[in-house]
MARVEX-757005 format. One line per 10 residues: number of its first residue (from 0); for each residue x, y, z of N, C-alpha, C. Coordinates in nm, 3 decimals. Last residue first. Layout:
BEGIN
NUM = X Y Z X Y Z X Y Z; ...
END
This chain:
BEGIN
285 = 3.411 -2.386 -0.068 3.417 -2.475 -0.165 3.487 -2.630 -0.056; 3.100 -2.207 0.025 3.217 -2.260 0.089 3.226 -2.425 -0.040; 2.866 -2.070 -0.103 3.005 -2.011 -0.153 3.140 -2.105 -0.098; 2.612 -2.054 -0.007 2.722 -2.005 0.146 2.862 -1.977 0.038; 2.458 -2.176 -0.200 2.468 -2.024 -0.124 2.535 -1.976 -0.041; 2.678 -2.434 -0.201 2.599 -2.359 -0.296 2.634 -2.222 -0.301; 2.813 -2.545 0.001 2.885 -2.568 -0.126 2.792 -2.440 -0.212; 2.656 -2.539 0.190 2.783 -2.460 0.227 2.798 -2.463 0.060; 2.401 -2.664 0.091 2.375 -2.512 0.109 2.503 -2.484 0.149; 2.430 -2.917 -0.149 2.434 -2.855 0.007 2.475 -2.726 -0.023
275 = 2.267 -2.947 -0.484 2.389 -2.929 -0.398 2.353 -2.868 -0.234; 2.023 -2.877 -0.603 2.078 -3.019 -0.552 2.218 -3.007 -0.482; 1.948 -2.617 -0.659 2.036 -2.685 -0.748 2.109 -2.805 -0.701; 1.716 -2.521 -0.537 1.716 -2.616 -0.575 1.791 -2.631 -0.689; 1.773 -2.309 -0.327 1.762 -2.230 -0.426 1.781 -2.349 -0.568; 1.820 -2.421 -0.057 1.733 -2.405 -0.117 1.655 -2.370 -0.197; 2.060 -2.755 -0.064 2.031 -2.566 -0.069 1.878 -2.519 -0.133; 2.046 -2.957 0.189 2.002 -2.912 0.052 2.025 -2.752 0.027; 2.236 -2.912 0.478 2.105 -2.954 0.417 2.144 -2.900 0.275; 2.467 -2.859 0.543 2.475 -2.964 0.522 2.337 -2.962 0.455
265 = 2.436 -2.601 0.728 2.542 -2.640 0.636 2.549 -2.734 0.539; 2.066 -2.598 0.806 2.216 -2.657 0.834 2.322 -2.642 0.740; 1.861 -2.319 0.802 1.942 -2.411 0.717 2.050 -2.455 0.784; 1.535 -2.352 1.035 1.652 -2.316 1.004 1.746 -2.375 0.902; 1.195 -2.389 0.875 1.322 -2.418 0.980 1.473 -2.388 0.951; 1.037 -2.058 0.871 1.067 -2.231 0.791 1.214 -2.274 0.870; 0.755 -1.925 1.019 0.905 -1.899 0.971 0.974 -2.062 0.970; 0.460 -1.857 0.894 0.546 -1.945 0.961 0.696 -1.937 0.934; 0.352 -1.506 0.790 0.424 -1.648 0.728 0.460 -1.680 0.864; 0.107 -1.335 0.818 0.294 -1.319 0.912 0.312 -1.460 0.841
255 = -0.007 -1.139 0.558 -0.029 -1.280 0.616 0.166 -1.287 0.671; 0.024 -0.895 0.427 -0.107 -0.866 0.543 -0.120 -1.021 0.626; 0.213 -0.695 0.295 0.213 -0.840 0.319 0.130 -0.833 0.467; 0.079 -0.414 0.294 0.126 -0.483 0.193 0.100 -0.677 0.193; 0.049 -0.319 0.541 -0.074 -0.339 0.497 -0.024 -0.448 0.378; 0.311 -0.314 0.628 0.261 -0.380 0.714 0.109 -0.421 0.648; 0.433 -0.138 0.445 0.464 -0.280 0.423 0.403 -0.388 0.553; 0.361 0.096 0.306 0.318 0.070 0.455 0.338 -0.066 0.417; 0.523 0.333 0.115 0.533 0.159 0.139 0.463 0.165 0.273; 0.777 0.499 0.043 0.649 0.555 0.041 0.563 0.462 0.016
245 = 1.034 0.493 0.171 0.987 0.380 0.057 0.870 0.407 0.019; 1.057 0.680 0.347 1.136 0.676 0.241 1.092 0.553 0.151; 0.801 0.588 0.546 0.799 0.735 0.460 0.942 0.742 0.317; 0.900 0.377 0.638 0.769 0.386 0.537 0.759 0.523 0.486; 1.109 0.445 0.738 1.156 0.386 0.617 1.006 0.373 0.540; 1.022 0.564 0.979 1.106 0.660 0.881 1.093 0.547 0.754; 0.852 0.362 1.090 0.753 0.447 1.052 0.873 0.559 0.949; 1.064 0.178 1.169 0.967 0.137 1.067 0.861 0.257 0.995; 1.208 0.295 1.330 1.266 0.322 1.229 1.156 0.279 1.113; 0.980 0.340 1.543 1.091 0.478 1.478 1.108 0.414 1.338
235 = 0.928 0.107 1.595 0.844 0.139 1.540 0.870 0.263 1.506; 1.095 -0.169 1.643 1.185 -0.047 1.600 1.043 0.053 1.534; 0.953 -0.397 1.700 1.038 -0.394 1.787 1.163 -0.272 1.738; 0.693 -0.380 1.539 0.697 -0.422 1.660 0.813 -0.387 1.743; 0.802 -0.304 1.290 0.738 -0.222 1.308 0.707 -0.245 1.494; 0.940 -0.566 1.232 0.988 -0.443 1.253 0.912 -0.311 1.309; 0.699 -0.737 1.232 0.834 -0.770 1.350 0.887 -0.637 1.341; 0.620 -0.651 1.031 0.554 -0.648 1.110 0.652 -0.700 1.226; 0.793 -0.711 0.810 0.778 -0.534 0.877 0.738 -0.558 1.001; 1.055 -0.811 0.692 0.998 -0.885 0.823 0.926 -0.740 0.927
225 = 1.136 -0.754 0.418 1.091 -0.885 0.469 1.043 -0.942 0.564; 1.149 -0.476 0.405 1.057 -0.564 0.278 1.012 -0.706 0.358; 1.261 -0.433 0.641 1.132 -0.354 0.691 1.066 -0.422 0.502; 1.518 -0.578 0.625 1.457 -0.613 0.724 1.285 -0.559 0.682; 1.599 -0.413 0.387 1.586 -0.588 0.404 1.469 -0.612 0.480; 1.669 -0.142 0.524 1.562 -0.134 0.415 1.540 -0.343 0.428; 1.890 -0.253 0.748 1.720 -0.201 0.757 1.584 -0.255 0.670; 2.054 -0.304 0.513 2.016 -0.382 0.613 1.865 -0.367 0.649; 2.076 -0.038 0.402 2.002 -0.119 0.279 1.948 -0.270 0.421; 2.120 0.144 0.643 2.024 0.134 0.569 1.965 0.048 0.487
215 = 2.378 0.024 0.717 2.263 -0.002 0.788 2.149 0.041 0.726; 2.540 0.080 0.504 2.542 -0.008 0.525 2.398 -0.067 0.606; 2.529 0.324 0.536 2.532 0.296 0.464 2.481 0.142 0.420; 2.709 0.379 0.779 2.532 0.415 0.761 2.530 0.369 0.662; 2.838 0.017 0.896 2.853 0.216 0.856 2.683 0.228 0.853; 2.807 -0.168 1.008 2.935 -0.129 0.947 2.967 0.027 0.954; 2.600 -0.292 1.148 2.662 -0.190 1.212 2.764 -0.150 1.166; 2.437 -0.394 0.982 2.404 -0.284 0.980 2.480 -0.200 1.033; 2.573 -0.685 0.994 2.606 -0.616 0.932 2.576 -0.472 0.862; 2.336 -0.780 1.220 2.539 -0.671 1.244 2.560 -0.649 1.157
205 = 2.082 -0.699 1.177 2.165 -0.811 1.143 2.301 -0.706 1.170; 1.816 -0.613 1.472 1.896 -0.571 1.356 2.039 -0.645 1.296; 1.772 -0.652 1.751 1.695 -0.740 1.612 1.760 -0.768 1.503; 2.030 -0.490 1.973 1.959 -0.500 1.854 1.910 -0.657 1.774; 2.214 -0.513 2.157 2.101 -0.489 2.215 1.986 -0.467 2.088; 2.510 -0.567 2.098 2.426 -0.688 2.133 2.279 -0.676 2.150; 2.659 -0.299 2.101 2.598 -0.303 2.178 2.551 -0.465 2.224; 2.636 -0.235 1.807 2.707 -0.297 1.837 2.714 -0.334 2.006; 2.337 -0.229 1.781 2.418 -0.342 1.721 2.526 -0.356 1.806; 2.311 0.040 1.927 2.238 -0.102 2.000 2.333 -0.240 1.966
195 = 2.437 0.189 1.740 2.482 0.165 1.872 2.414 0.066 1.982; 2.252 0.162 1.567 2.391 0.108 1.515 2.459 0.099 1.671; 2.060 0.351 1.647 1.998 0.175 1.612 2.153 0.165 1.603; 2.185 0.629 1.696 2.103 0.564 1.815 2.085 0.409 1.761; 2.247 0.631 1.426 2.351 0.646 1.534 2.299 0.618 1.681; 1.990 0.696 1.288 2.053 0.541 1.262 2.206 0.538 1.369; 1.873 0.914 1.438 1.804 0.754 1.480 1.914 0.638 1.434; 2.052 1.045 1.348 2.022 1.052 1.484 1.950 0.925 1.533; 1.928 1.086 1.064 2.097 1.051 1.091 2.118 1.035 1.220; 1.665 1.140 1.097 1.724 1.015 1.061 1.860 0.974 1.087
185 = 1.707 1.350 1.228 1.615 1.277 1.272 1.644 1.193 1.258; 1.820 1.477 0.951 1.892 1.495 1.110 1.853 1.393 1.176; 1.640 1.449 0.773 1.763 1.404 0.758 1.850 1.400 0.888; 1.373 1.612 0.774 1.383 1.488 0.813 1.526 1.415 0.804; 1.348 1.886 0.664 1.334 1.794 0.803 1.378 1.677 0.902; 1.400 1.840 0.416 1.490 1.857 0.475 1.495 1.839 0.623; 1.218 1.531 0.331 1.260 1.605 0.324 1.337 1.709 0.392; 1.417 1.265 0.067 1.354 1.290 0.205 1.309 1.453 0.241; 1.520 1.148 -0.123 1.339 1.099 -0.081 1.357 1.198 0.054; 1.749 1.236 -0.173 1.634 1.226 -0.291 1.499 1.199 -0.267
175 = 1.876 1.169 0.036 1.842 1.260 0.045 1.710 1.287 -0.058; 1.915 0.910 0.179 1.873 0.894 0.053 1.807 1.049 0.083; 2.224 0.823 0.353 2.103 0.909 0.426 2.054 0.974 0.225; 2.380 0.647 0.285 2.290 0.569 0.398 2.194 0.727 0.439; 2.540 0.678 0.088 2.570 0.731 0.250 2.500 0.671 0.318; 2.632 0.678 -0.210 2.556 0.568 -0.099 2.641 0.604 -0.007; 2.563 0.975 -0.413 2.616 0.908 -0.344 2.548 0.819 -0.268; 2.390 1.038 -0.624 2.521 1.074 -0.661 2.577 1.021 -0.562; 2.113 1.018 -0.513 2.130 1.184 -0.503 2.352 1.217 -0.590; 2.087 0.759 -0.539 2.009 0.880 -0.653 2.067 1.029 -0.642
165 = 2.189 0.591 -0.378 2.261 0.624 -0.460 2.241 0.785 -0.580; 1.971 0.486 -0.288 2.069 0.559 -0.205 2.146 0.651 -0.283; 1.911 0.301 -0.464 1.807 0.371 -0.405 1.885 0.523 -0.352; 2.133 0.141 -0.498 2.124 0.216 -0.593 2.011 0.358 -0.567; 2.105 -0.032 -0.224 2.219 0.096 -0.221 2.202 0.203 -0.366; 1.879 -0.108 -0.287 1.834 -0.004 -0.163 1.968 0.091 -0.220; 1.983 -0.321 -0.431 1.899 -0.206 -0.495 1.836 -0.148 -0.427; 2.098 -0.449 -0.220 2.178 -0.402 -0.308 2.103 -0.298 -0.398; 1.890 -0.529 -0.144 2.000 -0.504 -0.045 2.077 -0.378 -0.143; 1.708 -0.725 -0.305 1.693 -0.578 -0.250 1.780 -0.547 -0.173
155 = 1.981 -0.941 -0.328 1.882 -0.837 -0.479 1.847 -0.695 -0.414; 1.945 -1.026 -0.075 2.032 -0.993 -0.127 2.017 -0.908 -0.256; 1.786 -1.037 0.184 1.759 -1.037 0.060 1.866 -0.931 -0.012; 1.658 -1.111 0.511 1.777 -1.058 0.437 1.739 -1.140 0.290; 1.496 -1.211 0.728 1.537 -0.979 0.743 1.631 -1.015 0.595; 1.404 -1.418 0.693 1.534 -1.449 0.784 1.622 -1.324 0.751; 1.196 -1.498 0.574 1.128 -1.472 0.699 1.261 -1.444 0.739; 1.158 -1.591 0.313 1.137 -1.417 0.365 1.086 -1.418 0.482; 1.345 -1.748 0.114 1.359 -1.717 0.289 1.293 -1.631 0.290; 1.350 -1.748 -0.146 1.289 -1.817 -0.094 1.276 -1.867 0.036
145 = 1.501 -1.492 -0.168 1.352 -1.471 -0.232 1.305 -1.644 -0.162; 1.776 -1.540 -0.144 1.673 -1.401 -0.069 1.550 -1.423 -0.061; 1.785 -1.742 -0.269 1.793 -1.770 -0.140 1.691 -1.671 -0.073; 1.843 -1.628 -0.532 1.721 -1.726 -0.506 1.685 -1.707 -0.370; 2.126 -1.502 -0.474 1.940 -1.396 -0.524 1.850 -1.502 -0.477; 2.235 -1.719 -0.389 2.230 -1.596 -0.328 2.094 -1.536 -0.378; 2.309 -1.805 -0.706 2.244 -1.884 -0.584 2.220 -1.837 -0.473; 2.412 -1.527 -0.814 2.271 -1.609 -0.873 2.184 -1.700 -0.748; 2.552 -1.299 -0.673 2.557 -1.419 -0.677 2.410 -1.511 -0.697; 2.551 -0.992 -0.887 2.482 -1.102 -0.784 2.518 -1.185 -0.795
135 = 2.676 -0.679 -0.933 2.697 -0.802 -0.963 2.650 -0.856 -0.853; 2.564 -0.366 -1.148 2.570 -0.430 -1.041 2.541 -0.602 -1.064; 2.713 -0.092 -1.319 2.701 -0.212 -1.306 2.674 -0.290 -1.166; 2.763 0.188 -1.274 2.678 0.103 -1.306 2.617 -0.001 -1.406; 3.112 0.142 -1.310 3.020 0.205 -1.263 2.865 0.188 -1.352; 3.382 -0.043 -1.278 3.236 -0.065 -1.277 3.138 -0.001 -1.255; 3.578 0.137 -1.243 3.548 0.106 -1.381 3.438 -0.003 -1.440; 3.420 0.273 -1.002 3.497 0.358 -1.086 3.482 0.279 -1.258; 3.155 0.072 -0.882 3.226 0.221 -0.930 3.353 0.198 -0.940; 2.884 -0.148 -0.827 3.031 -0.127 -0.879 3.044 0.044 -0.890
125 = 2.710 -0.328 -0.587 2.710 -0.191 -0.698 2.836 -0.140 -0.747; 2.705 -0.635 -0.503 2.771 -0.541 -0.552 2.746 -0.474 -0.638; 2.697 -0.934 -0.331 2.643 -0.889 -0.412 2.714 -0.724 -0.397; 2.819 -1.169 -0.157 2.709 -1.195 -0.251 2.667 -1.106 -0.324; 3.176 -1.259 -0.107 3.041 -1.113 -0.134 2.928 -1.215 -0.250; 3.382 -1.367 0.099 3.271 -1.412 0.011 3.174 -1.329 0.026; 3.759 -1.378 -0.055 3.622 -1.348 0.065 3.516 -1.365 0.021; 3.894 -1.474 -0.217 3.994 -1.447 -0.080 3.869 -1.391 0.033; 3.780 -1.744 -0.426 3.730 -1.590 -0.372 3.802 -1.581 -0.206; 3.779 -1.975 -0.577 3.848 -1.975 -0.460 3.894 -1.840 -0.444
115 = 3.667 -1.802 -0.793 3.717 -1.904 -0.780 3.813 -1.986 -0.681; 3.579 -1.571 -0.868 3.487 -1.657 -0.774 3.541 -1.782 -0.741; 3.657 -1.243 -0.839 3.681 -1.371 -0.850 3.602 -1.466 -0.782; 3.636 -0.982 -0.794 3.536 -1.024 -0.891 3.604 -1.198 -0.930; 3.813 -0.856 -0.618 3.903 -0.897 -0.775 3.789 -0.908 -0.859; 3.685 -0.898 -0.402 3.675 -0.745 -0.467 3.775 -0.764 -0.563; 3.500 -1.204 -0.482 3.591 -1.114 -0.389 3.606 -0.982 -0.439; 3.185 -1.395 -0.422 3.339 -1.362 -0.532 3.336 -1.272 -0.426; 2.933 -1.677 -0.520 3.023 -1.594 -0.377 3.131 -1.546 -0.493; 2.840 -1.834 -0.778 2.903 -1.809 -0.628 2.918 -1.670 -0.594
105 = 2.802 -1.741 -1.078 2.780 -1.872 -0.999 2.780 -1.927 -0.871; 2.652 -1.410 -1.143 2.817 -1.498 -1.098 2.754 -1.610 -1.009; 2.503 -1.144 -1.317 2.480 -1.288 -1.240 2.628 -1.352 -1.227; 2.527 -0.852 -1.379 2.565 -0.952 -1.386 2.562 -1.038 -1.256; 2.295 -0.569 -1.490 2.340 -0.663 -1.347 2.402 -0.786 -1.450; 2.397 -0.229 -1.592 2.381 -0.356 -1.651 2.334 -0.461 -1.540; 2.366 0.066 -1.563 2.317 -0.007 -1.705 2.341 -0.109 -1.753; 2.206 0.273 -1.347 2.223 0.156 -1.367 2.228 0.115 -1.493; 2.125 0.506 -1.173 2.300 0.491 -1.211 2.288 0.304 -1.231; 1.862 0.569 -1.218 1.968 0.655 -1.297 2.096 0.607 -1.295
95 = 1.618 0.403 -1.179 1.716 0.400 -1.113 1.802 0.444 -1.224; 1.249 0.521 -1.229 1.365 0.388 -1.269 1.498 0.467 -1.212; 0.929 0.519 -1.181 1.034 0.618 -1.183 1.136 0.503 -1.164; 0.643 0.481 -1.217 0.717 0.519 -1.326 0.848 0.544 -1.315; 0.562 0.521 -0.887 0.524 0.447 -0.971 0.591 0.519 -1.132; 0.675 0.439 -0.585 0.751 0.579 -0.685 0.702 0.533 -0.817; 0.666 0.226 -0.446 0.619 0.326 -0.437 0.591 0.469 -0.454; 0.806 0.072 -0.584 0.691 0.085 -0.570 0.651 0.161 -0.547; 1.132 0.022 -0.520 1.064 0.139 -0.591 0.860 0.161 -0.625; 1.164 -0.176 -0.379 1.141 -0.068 -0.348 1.151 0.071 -0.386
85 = 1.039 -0.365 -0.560 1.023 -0.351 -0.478 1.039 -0.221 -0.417; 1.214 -0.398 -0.829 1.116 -0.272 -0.874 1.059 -0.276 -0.705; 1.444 -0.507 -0.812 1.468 -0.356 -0.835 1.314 -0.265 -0.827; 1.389 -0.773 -0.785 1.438 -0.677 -0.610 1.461 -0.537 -0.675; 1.247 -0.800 -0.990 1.151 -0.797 -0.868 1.277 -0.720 -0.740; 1.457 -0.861 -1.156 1.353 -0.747 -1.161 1.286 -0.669 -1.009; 1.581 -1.096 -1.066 1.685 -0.960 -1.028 1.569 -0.827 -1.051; 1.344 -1.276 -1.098 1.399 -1.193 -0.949 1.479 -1.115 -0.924; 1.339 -1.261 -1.371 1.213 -1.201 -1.273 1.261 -1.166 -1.149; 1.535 -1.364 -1.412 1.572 -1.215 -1.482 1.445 -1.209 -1.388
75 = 1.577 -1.605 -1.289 1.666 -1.537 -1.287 1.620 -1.370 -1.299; 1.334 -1.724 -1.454 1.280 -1.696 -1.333 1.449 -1.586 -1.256; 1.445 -1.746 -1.734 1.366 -1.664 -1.673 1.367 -1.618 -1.554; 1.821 -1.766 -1.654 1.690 -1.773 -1.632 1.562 -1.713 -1.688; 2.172 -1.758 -1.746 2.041 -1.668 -1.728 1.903 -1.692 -1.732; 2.437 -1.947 -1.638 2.286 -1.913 -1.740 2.203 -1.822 -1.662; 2.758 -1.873 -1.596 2.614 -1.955 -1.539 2.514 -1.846 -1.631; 2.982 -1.736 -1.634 3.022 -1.901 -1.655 2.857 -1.911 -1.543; 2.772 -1.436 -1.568 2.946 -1.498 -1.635 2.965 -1.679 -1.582; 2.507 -1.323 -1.741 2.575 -1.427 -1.639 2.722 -1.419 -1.686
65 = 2.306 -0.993 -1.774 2.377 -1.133 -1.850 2.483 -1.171 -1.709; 2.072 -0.828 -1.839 2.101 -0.894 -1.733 2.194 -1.046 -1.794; 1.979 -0.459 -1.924 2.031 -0.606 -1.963 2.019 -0.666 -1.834; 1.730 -0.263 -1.864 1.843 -0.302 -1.797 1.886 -0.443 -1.868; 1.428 -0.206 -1.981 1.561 -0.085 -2.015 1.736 -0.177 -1.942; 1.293 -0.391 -1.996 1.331 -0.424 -2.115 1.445 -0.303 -2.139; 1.312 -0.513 -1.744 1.368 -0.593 -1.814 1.423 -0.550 -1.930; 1.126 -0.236 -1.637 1.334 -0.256 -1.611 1.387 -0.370 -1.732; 0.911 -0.316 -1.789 1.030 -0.163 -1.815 1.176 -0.206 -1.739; 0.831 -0.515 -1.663 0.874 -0.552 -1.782 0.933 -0.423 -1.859
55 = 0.794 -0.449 -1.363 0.912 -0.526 -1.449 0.948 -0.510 -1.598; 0.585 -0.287 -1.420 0.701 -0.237 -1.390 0.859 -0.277 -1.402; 0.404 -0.443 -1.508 0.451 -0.369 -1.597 0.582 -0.264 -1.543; 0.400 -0.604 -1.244 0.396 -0.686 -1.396 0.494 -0.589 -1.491; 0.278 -0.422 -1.090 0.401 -0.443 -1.058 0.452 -0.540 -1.158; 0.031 -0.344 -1.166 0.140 -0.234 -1.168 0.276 -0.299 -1.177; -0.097 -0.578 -1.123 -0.077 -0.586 -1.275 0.044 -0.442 -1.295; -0.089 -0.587 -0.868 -0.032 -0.648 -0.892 0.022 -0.663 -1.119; -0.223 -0.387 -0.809 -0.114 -0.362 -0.813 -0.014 -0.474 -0.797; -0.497 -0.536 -0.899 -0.495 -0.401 -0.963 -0.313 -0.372 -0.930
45 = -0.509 -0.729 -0.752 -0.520 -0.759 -0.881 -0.456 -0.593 -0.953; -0.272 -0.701 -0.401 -0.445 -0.735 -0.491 -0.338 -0.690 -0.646; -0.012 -0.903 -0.316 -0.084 -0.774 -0.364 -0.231 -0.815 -0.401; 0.128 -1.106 -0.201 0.018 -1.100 -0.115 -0.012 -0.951 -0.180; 0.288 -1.199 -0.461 0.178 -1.247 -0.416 0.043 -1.242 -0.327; 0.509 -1.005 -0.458 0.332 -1.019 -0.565 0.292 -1.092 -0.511; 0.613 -1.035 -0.169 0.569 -0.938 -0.224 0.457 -0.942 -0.305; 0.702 -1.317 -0.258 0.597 -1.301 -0.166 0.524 -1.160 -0.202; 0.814 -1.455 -0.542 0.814 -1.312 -0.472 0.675 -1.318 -0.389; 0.736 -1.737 -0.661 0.898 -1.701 -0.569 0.846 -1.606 -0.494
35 = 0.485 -1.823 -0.750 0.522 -1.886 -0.676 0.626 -1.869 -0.600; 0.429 -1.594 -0.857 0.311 -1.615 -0.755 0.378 -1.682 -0.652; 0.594 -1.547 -1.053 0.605 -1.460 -0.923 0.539 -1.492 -0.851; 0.566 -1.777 -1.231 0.649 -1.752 -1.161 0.670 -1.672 -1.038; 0.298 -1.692 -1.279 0.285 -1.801 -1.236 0.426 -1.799 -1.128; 0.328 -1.448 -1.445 0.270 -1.440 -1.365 0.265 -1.534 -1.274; 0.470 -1.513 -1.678 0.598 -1.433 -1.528 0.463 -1.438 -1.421; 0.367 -1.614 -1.895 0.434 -1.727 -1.763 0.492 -1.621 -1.667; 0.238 -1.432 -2.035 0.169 -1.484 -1.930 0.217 -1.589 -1.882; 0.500 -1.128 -2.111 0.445 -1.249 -2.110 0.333 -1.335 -2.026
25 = 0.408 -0.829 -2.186 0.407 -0.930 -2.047 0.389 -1.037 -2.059; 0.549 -0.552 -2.299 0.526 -0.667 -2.289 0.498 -0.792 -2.179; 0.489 -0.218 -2.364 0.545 -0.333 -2.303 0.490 -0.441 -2.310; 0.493 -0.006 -2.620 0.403 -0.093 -2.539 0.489 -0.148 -2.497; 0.793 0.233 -2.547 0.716 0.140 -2.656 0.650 0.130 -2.568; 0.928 0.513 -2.435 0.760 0.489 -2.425 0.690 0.355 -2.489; 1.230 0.464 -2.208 1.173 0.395 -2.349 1.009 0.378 -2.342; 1.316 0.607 -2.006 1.377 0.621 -2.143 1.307 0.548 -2.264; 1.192 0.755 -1.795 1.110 0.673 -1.863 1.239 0.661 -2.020; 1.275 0.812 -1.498 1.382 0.832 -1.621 1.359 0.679 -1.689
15 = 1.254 1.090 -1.282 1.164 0.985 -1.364 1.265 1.022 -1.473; 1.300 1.190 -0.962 1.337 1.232 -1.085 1.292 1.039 -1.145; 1.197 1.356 -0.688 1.214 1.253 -0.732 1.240 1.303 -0.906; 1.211 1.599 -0.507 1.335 1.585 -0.558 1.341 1.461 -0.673; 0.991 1.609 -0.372 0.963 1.685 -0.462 1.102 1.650 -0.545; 0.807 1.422 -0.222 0.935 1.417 -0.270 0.926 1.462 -0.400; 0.546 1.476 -0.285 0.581 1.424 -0.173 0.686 1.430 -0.141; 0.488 1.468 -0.578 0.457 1.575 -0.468 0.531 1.571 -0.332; 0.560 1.221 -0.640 0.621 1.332 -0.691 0.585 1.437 -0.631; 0.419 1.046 -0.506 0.515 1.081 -0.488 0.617 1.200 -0.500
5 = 0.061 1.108 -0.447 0.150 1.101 -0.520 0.261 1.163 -0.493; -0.020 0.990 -0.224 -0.146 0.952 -0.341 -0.040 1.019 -0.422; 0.146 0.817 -0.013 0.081 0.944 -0.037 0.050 0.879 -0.191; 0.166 0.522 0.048 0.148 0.606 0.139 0.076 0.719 0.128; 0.051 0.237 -0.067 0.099 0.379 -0.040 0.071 0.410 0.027; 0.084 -0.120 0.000 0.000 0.000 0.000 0.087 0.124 0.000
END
């Protein structure tokens, strides 16, 4: 659900960057697919759920999406869609300015972009200087996001919070482009009050919010797509700032609390069903 009846009023700073008016296209298998991965479409009604159809099918058809040594999907290109157009919903027409490619990678990789016995293991990345927009996912990683949404973290939207961030020319963790001047202190005050819980032990919130601001935002942003109503319960500050920057009541949105699915062992199946154990898969451990 929205918030305000229109963004562009709301955030007067937003900027729309319709580069291509053709008809779009919608095939009638993405509908089946999203019913069954993206919780998000699924718990929409009919009317924004056909918004969120055609919203994909503008990123698909303005953003490439090609793999290095692994295939490109349908259901691939629906979920790198789906974590770009999430939290942009609530900004209906308006597309992400510093993006003009995602590449998919078979694993986990390092800041070489190696995956091959990777000196560390990143699932995902907005590139700059001679990657500048470009952003790289670990394929078995994206699935994961999308077929956990009970465990605050999603790697796709993680990463397209930081492009979110990114609008004003920089990822600081304070998305000036949505906010208004009011409201930036407040915020920069609340995320130095939540980061000091992290590190603290006294936070919900995944530690890796407590890197930087930056950092704790796209965290956050995770947490308040995938687990509002817990968020809104046990950070109802930060849940009520990020419904105003996502212009999103994600508590009306996903209106059913899912059973949360039993934990992954190292050893179990991975669940992004490429038959391999979840260290070897999504964890990246060779």
């Amino acid at each position: 659900m929205l918030i305000g009846t229109s963004a562009l009023v709301a955030f007067p700073f937003v900027k729309k960057y319709i580069r291509n008016q053709k008809p779009l296209i919608i095939p009638p298998n993405w509908h089946g697919i999203l019913v069954q991965k993206v919780r998000f479409f699924r718990e929409l009604d009919e009317v924004d759920r056909q918004d969120f159809l055609e919203q994909l099918a503008r990123f698909l058809r303005n953003v490439p999406i090609n793999g290095v040594q692994v295939e490109v999907t349908l259901a691939d290109r629906l979920l790198v869609a789906s974590s770009a157009v999430i939290p942009l919903f609530g900004f209906r027409g308006w597309e992400y300015g510093y993006l003009d490619e995602v590449i998919l990678y078979p694993s986990a990789f390092d800041q070489n972009f190696n995956f091959e016995n990777p000196q560390e293991l990143i699932i995902g990345m907005v590139g700059s200087g001679a990657m500048e927009g470009k952003m790289i996912l670990s394929k078995p990683a994206l699935h994961v996001g999308f077929d956990n949404s009970q465990d605050k973290q999603n790697v796709g939207i993680h990463e397209f919070i930081h492009l979110y961030d990114k609008e004003d020319g920089v990822i600081d963790g304070v998305p000036v482009s949505f906010m208004n001047d009011e409201h930036i202190m407040p915020w920069i005050d609340l995320v130095r009050v939540e980061m000091s819980k992290i590190h603290s032990g006294e936070s919900g919130i995944r530690g890796y919010g407590g890197l930087n601001g930056k950092e704790f935002f796209a965290v956050a942003g995770e947490y308040f797509f995938e687990r509002p109503h817990l968020l809104e319960d046990n950070h109802p500050e930060l849940y009520a700032m990020l419904s105003m920057f996502f212009n999103q009541k994600m508590t009306d949105t996903l209106r059913v609390k899912e059973i949360k699915p039993k934990p992954l062992g190292r050893n179990s199946p991975c669940p992004c069903g490429s038959g391999d154990k979840y260290k070897h898969c999504c964890l990246g451990i060779k």
